[in-house]
C-alpha positions in Angstrom: 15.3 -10.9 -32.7 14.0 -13.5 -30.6 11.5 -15.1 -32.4 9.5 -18.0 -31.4 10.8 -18.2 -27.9 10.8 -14.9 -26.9 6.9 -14.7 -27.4 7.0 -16.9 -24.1 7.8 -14.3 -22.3 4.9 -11.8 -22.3 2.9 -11.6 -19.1 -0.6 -12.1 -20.2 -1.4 -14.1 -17.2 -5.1 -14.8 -18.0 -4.1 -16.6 -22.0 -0.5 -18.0 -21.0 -0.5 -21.8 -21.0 1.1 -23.7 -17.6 3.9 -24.5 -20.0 4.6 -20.7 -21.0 4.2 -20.0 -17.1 6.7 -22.2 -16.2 9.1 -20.6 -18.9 8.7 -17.6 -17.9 7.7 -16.7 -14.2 8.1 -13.2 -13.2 10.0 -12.8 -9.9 8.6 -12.9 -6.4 9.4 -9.0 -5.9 7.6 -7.9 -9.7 11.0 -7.0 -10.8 13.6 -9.9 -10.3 16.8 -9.6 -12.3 17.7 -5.9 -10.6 21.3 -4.7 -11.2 21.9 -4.8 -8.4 19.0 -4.4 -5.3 18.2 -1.1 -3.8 18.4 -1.6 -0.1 19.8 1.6 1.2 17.7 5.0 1.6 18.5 8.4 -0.3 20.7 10.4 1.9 21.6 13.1 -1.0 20.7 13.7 -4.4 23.0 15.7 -7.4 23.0 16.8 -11.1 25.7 15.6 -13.3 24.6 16.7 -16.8 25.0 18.3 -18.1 28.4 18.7 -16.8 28.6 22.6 -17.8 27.1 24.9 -16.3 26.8 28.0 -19.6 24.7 25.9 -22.1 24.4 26.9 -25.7 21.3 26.6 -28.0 20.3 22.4 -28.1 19.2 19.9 -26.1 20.2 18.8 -22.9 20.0 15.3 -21.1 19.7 15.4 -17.7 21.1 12.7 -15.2 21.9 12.8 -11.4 23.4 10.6 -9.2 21.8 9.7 -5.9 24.1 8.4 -2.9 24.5 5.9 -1.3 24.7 3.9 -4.7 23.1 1.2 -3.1 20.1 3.8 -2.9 16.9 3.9 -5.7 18.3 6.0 -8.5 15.0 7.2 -9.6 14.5 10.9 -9.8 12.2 13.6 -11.4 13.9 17.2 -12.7 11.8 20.8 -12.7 12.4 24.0 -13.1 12.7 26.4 -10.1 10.7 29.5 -10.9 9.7 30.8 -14.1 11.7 29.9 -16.9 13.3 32.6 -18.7 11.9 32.5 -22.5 13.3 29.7 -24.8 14.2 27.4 -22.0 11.5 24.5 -21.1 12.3 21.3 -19.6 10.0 18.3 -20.4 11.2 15.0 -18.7 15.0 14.8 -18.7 15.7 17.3 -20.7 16.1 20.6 -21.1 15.8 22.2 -24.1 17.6 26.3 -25.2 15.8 27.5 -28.1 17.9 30.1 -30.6 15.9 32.8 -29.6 17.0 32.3 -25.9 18.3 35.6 -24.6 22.2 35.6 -23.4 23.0 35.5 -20.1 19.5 34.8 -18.6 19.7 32.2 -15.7 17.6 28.9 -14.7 18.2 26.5 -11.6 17.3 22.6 -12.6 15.7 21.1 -9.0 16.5 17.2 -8.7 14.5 15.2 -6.6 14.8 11.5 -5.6 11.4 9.5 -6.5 12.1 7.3 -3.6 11.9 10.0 -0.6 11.1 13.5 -1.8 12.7 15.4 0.9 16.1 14.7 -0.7 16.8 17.3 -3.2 19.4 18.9 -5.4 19.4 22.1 -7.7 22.3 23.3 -10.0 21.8 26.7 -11.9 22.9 27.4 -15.7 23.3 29.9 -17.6 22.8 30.5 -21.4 25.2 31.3 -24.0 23.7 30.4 -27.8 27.5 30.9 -28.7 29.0 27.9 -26.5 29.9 25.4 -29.0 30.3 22.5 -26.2 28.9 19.4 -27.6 25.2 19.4 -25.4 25.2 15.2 -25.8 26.3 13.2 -22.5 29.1 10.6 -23.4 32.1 10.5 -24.1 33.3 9.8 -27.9 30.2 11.4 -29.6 30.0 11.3 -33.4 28.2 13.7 -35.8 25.5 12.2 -38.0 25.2 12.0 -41.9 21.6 13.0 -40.9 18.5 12.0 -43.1 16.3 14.6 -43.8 13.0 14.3 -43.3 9.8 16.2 -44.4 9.1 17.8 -40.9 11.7 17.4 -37.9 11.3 15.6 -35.3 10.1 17.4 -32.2 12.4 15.8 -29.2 9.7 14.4 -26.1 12.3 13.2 -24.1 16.2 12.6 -23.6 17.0 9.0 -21.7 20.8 8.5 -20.9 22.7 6.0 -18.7 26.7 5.4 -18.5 26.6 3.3 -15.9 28.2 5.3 -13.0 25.6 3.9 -11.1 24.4 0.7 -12.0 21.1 0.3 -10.4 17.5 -1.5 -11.1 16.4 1.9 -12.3 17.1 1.8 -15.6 18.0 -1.9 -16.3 17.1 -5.3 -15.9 19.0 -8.7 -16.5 17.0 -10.8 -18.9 17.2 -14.8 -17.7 15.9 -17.0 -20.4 16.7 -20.1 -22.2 16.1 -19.1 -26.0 18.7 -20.1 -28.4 21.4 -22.2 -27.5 21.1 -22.3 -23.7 20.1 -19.0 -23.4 21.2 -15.8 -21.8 22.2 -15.5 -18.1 22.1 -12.9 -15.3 25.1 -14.5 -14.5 27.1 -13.7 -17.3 26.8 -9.7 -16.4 29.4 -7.6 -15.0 30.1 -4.2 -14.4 32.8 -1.9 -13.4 32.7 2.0 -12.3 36.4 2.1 -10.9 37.8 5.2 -12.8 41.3 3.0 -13.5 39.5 0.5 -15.1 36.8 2.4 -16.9 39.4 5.1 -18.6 41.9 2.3 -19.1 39.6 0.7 -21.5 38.3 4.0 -22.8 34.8 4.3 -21.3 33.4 7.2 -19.7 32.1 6.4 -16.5 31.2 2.9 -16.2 31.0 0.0 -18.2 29.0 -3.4 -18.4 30.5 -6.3 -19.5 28.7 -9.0 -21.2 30.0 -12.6 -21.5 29.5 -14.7 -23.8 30.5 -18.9 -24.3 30.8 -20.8 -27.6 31.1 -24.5 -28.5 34.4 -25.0 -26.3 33.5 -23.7 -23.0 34.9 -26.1 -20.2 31.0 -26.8 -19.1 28.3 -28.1 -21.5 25.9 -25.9 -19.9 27.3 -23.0 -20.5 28.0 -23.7 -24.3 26.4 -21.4 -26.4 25.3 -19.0 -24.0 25.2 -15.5 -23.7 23.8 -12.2 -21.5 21.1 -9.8 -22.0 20.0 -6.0 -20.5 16.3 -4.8 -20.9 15.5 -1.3 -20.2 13.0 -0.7 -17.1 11.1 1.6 -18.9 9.4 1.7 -23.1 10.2 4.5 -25.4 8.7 5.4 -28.5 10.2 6.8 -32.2 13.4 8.1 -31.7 16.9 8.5 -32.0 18.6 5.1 -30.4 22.5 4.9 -29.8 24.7 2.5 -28.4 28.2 2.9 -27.8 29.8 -0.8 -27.6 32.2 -3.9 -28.1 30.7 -6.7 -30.1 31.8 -10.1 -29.4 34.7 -10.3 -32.0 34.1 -14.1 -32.5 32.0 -15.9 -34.8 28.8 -17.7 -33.5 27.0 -15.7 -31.4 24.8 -12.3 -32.3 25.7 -8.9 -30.6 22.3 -6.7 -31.3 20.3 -3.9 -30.2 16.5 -3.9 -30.5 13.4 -1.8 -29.2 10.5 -4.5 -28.8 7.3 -5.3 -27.7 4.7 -7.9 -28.4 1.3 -8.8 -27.4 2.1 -12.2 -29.1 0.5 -15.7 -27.6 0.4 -18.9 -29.9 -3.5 -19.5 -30.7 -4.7 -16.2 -29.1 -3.7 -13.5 -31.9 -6.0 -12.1 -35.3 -5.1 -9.5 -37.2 -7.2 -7.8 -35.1 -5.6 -8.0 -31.7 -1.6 -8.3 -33.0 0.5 -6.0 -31.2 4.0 -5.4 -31.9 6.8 -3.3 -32.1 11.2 -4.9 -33.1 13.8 -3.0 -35.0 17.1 -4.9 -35.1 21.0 -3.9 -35.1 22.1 -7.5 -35.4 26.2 -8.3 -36.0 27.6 -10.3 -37.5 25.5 -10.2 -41.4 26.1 -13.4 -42.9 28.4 -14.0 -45.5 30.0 -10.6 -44.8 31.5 -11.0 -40.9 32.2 -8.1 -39.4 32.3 -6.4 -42.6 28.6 -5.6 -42.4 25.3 -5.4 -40.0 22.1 -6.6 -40.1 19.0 -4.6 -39.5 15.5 -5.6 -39.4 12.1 -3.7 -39.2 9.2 -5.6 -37.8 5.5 -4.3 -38.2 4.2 -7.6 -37.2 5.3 -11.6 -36.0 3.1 -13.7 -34.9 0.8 -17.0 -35.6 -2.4 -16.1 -36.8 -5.1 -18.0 -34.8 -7.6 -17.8 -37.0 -5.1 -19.3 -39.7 -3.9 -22.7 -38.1 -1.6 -20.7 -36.6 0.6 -20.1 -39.4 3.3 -17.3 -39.1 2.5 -13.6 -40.2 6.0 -11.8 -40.7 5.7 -8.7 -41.9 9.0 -7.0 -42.2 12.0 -5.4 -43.8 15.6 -6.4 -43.4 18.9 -4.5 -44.6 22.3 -5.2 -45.0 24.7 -2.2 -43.5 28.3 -2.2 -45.1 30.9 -0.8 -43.2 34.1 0.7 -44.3 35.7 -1.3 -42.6 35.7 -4.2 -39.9 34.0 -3.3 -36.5 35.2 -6.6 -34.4 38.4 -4.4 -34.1 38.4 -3.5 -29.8 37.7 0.0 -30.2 34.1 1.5 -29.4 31.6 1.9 -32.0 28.5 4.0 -32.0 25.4 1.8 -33.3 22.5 3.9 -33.4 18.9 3.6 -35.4 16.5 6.6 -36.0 12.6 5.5 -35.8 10.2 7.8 -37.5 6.6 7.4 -37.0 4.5 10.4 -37.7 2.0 9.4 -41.0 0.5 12.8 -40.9 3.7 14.6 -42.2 4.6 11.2 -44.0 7.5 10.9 -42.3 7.6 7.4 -41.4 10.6 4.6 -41.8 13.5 3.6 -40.0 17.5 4.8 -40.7 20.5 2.8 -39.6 24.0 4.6 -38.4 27.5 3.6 -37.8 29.7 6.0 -35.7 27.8 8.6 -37.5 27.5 7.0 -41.0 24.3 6.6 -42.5 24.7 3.0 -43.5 20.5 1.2 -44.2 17.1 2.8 -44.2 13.8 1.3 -44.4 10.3 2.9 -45.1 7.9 0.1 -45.2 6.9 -2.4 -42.3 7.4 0.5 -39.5 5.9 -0.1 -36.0 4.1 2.1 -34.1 4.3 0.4 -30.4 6.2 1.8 -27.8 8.7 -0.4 -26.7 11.5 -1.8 -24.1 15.4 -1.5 -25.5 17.1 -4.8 -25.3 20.5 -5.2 -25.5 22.9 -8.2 -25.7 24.2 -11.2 -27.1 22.3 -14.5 -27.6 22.9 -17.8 -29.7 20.4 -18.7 -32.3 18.7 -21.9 -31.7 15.4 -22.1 -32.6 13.5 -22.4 -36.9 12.7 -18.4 -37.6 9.8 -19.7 -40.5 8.7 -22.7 -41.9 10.9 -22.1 -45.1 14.0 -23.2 -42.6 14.7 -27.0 -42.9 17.9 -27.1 -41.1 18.4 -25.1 -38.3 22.0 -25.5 -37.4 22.9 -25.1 -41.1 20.8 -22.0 -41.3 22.9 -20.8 -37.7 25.8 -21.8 -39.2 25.6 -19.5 -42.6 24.3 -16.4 -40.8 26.7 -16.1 -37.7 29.5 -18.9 -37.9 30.9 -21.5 -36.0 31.5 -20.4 -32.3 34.5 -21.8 -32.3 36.0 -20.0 -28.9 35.2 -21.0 -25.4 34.3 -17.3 -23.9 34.2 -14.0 -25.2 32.8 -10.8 -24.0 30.8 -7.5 -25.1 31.2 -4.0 -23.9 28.5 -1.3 -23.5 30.1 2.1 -22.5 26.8 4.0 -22.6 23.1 4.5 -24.3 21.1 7.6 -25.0 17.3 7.5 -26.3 16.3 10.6 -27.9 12.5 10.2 -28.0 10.4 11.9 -30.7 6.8 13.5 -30.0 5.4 11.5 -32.7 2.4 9.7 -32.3 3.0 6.1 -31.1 0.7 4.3 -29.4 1.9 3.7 -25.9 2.5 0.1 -24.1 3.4 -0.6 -21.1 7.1 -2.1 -20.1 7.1 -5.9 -19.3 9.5 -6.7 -16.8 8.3 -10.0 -16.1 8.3 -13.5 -18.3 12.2 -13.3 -18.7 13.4 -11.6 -15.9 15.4 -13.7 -13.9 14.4 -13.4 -9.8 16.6 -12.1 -7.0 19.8 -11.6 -9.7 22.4 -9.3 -10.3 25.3 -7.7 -12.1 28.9 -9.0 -10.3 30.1 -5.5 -9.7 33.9 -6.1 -10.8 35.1 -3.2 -8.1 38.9 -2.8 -8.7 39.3 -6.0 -11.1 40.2 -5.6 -14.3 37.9 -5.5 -16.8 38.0 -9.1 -18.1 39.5 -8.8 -22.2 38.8 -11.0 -24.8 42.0 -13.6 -24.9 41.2 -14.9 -28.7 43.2 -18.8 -27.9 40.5 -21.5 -26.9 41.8 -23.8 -23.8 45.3 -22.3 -23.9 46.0 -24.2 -20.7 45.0 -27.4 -22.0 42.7 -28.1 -18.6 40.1 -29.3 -21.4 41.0 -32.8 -23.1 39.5 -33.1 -26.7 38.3 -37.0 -28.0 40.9 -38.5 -26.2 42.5 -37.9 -23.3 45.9 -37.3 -24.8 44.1 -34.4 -27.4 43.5 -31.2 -26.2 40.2 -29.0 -27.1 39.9 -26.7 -29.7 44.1 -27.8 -30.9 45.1 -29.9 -34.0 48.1 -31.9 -32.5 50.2 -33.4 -35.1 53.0 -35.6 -33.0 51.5 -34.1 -30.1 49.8 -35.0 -27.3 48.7 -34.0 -23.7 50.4 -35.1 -21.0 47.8 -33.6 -18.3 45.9 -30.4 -17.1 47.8 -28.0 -18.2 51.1 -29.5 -20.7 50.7 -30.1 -24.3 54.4 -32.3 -25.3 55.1 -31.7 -29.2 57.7 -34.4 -30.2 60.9 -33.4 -32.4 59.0 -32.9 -36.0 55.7 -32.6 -34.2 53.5 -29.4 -34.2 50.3 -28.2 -32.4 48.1 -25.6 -34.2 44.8 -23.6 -33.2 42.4 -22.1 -36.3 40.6 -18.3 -35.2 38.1 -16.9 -37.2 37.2 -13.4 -38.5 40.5 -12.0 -38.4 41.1 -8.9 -40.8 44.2 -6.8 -41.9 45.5 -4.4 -39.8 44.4 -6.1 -36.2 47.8 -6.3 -34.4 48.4 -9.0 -31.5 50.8 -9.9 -28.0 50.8 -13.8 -28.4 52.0 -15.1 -25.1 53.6 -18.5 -24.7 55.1 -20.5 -22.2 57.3 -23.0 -23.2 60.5 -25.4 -22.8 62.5 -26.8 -25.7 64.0 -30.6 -25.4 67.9 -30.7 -25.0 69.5 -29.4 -27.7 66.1 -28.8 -29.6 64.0 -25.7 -30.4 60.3 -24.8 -30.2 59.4 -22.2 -32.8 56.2 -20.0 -32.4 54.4 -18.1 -35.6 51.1 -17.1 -36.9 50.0 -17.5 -40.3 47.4 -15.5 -42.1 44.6 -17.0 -44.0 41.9 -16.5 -46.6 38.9 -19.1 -46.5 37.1 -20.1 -48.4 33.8 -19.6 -47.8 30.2 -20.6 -49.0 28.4 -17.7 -50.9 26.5 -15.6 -48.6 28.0 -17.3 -45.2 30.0 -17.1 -42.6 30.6 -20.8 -42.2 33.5 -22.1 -43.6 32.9 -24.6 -46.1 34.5 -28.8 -45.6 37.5 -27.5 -48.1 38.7 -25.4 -44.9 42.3 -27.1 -44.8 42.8 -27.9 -48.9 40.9 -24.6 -49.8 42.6 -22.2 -47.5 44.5 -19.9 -49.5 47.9 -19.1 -47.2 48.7 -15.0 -47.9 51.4 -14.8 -45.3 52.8 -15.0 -42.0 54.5 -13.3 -38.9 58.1 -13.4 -37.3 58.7 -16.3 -35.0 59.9 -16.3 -31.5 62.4 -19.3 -30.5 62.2 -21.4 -27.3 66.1 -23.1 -27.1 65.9 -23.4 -22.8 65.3 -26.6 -21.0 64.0 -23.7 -18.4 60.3 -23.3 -19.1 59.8 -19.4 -20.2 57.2 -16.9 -21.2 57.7 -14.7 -24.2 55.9 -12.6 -26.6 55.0 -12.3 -30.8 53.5 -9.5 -31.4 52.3 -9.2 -34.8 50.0 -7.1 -37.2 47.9 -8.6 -40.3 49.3 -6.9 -42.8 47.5 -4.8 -45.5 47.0 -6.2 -49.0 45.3 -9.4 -50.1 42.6 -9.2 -47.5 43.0 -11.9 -44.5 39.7 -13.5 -43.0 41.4 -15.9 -40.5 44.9 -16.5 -39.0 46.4 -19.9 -37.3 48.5 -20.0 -34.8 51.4 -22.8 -35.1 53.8 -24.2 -32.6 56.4 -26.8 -33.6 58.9 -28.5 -31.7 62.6 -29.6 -33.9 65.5 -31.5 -32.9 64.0 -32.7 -29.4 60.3 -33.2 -27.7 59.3 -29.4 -26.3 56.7 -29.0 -24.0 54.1 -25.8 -23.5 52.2 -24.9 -20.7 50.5 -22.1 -21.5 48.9 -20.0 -24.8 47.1 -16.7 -24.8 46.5 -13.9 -27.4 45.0 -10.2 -26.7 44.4 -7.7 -29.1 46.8 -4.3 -28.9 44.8 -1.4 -28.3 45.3 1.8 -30.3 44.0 2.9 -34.0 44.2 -0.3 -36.3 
């Protein structure tokens, strides 16, 4: 995933160079970039899943919740007494075997890691015929489940919905590879119950922001935000249920990963390394498809001239239909790695659908889960000439100014095969002293898909306005865009599809006895084979399938009204532009935004 710059941030303190040190510099407390710190002491501690309390046959994640929040959320589960037969509990989860008799009783003890005086126990009861769904989360999917020669035996069950964000389970990763990087700062968090159900989450939510080409400061211009997990798993059953960033330009992935990897200090013999990718958008495809990529080894072979050793496997996953839609999608790999029974490779999943699988290049490294969105910025081999070109084809232009991605929750089903352990390293790229901004009764920011619809941001010239094509048009100051009789102002959006329904919001006055007219027309691009970069025929080559109703601005009274619209079905759509003209008199408008309508598209 990361490449070249992410090998800076491994912590071999004894073979890093001064200039990987000042790269990546671990925090003064060992574990900067908590979410958020953990200054208060465990008063109480309790088990919230499983939420039932009569369990069928399956297995179980267990999770507790330790107040005050501010507290350390680290616990350990056992068992109080003797187990009746076909119940055992390994880690965090319990597991009720078939031959399990009905009725027979167990009590779960949950103690805080922090001070072990403060304890918690919740007694179940077993009933093989309860067909509640054992998994924690809310909008669980069945799997189109590979079969392998010998199942998986399940180690361990890690789950988080963020109901309590804490440094237990997550760290913010503060870096600047790709673009300018990923920021602590650009991590937020809600557990208000309004907010979390109103967007359809469970119990919490993070919220990841991301800036493209048009955000208002140059340092924040291709930028993006990161989680790591605190701790490494090994093969296993990974799932993520998220938001991408809908907009072209930057990556939304999930990877396990680990590396050893030092320019001029790895052989062959020493190379260490673990990556398996869910990377969106796949290029040439948009939101269409996923990329996923299985890593057995990167690095630069020292005893080559350093030249790159990439062994690996990627895959294209087609999806029935586009995921940058605003509802919540479950991303999820399965990692094999057990030679013995030859059941080794790696199987992708969307919300359920077995999508890409890969047997060859399979690591066998435990590793940290990383989750985020980043900008691509750096050459991937030596076979890559042109960079930006090669960003360009593969994710788009980031033509938006910010966008965000949602993570409702993540469960890590580990498997008992035989990895070889590493240990988690949460220094390097861990920014020091940060934290998630914890949103409290805010609304959870949404994704407002028109770039400077204020107008705060000049374009060229100070009468232009950023990101707008102003055709006898111009801006009159912070915040006013005039559009003369005849003129109109227009703004391009990218990686639209049919079906995704709109509110456009405008505020506008028409001249004296003019009109200002709003609409949206719908476009297919065209472009370059096997890209997502539009090619320089963007405005002659644009194939026009259709457009929406128009709302009509006839006041001298500056007013706010709203399109809404849906892409319709049929020739398929890739982009939409939105259009604003001005007829009979000069119009003025103040203010543009557009949000995507929730419900089933």
């Amino acid at each position: 995933m990361l490449k070249i710059k992410k090998i800076a941030c491994v912590l071999l303190s004894v073979l890093l160079t001064s200039v990987f040190l000042a790269a990546c510099v671990a925090g003064e407390n060992g574990g900067g970039g908590d979410l958020p710190p953990s200054a208060d002491e465990p008063a109480s501690v309790s088990i919230t899943a499983p939420a039932a309390s009569v369990l069928g046959a399956g297995v179980y994640a267990l999770t507790a919740a330790v107040l005050p929040a501010g507290a350390d959320q680290s616990v350990t589960f056992g068992l109080v007494g003797t187990a009746p037969v076909g119940v055992t509990l390994t880690g965090t989860a319990v597991t009720i075997a078939e031959t399990a008799q009905n009725g027979a009783r167990f009590t779960v003890k949950v103690t805080s890691a922090a001070k072990n005086t403060v304890t918690g126990t919740k007694e179940f009861t077993v009933d093989i015929a309860a067909a509640a769904d054992p998994r924690p989360g809310v909008g669980n999917v069945e799997y189109e489940a590979y079969q392998w020669k010998q199942a998986p035996v399940v180690k361990n069950v890690f789950f988080d919905d963020f109901a309590a964000v804490t440094n237990a389970n997550w760290h913010l990763v503060d870096q600047r590879w790709g673009g300018n990087g990923v920021s602590p700062n650009n991590v937020y968090y809600s557990t208000n119950p309004l907010q979390v159900s109103a967007n359809g989450g469970g119990d919490g939510i993070m919220v990841l922001e991301s800036y493209g080409n048009y955000a208002a400061l140059s340092s924040k211009r291709r930028q993006g935000a990161c989680l790591i997990s605190s701790d490494s798993y090994g093969a296993g059953f990974y799932e993520v249920r998220m938001k991408v960033v809908p907009r072209f330009g930057p990556c939304s992935a999930v990877w396990p990963y680990y590396t050893n990897s030092v320019m001029s200090y790895n052989t062959p013999d020493n190379i260490q390394y673990t990556e398996i990718d869910i990377e969106c958008p796949a290029g040439g495809k948009g939101f269409n498809a996923w990329g996923g990529v299985t890593y057995e080894e990167y690095y630069y072979n020292s005893n080559n001239g350093d030249r790159l050793v990439n062994k690996s496997r990627g895959v294209t996953a087609l999806c029935e239909s586009p995921y940058n839609d605003g509802q919540w999608h479950i991303f999820a790999l399965e990692w094999r790695y057990n030679p013995e029974t030859e059941d080794v490779g790696v199987i992708w999943y969307m919300d359920g659908k077995r999508v890409a699988e890969a047997f060859v290049y399979v690591p066998y490294y435990t590793a940290q889960l990383w989750i985020g969105n980043w900008f691509p910025g750096e050459q991937p081999n030596e076979n890559v000439t042109n960079v930006e070109a090669w960003v360009n084809q593969w994710l788009g232009i980031a033509d938006f100014d910010r966008a965000y991605m949602y993570v409702d929750w993540v469960r890590i089903t580990e498997y008992d095969d035989p990895v070889t352990y590493a240990a988690p390293n949460l220094g390097g790229c861990i920014g020091a002293g940060s934290a998630a901004t914890n949103l409290r009764g805010e609304p959870i920011p949404a994704n407002n898909y028109i770039t400077n619809g204020s107008f705060t941001q000049p374009g060229s010239t100070t009468d232009s306005a950023r990101a707008w094509t102003l055709t006898s048009a111009s801006r009159t100051g912070a915040g006013e865009v005039r559009v003369e009789a005849g003129g109109r102002m227009r703004q391009d959006i990218s990686a639209q599809y049919n079906g995704y329904r709109y509110d456009l919001n405008v505020t506008a006055a028409a001249g004296a006895g003019g009109t200002v007219k709003v609409y949206v027309e719908y476009y297919k691009y065209p472009y370059a084979a096997n890209s997502n970069h539009a090619t320089s025929a963007v405005i002659t080559g644009a194939a026009k399938i259709g457009q929406s109703s128009e709302i009509v601005f006839d006041s001298a009274t500056s007013a706010a009204k709203t399109l809404s619209f849906a892409i319709p079905a049929g020739t398929p759509v890739d982009n939409i532009r939105v259009i604003i003209e001005s007829a009979g008199a000069a119009g003025t408008v103040t203010q543009v935004e557009m949000f995507m309508v929730p419900g089933v598209v």
